[in-house]
N, C-alpha and C positions, 0 to 999 in steps of 0.2 A: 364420779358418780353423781352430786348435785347437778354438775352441770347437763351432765347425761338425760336427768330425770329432766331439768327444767324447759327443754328441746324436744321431749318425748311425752312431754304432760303426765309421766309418770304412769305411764300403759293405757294413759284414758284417751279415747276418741274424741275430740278436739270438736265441741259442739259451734261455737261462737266464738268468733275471732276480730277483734277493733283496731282499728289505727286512728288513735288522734292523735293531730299534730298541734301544739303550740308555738307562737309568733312567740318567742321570746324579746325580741326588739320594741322598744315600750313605743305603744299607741298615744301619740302626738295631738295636742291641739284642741281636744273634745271639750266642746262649749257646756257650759254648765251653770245653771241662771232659776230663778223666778219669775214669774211675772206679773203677780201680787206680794206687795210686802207682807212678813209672816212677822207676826205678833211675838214679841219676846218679852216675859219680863225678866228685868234684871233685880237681883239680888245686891250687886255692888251700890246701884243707883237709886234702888229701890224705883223705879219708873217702868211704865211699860211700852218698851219699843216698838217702832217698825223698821224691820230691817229687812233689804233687798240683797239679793246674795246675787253676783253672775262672773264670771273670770273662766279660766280654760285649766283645766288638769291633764294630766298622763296617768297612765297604767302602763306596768311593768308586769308580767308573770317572773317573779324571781324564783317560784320552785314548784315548775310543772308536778311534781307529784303529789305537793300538798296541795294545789289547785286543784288537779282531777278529783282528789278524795273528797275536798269539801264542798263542791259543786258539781262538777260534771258528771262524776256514779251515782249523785242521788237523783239526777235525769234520767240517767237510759233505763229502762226498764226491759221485759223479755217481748213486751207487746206492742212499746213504741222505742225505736233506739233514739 
């Protein structure tokens, strides 16, 4: 019966319908830098830095459905998907 209902939207007429897909294969390489050094001060040193930040990260989506929930449903909206 659950499963019945879940396939059948439970007698409703099925207004909107989505598919998205996620790359689960983590995205490689993405550059990531300043290009003014940003003002730090340190508490250890008590001085105030400049420090320049640049190297390469990844991203992973390791659990598409806590991804869709905390970013991509708060996007689509009924007026713009």
């Amino acid at each position: 019966e659950n499963f019945k209902n879940r396939f059948s939207f439970g007698g409703q007429v099925v207004t909107q319908q989505e598919i998205i897909y996620f790359k689960i294969q983590p995205f490689t390489g993405n550059k990531f830098g300043t290009q003014n050094p940003v003002e730090y001060f340190s508490e250890r040193y008590q001085q105030l830095l400049s420090i320049r930040f640049y190297g390469l990260y990844d991203v992973k989506i390791s659990d598409p459905v806590l991804f869709y929930i905390s970013s991509v449903s708060r996007q689509i909206t009924v007026d713009q998907p």
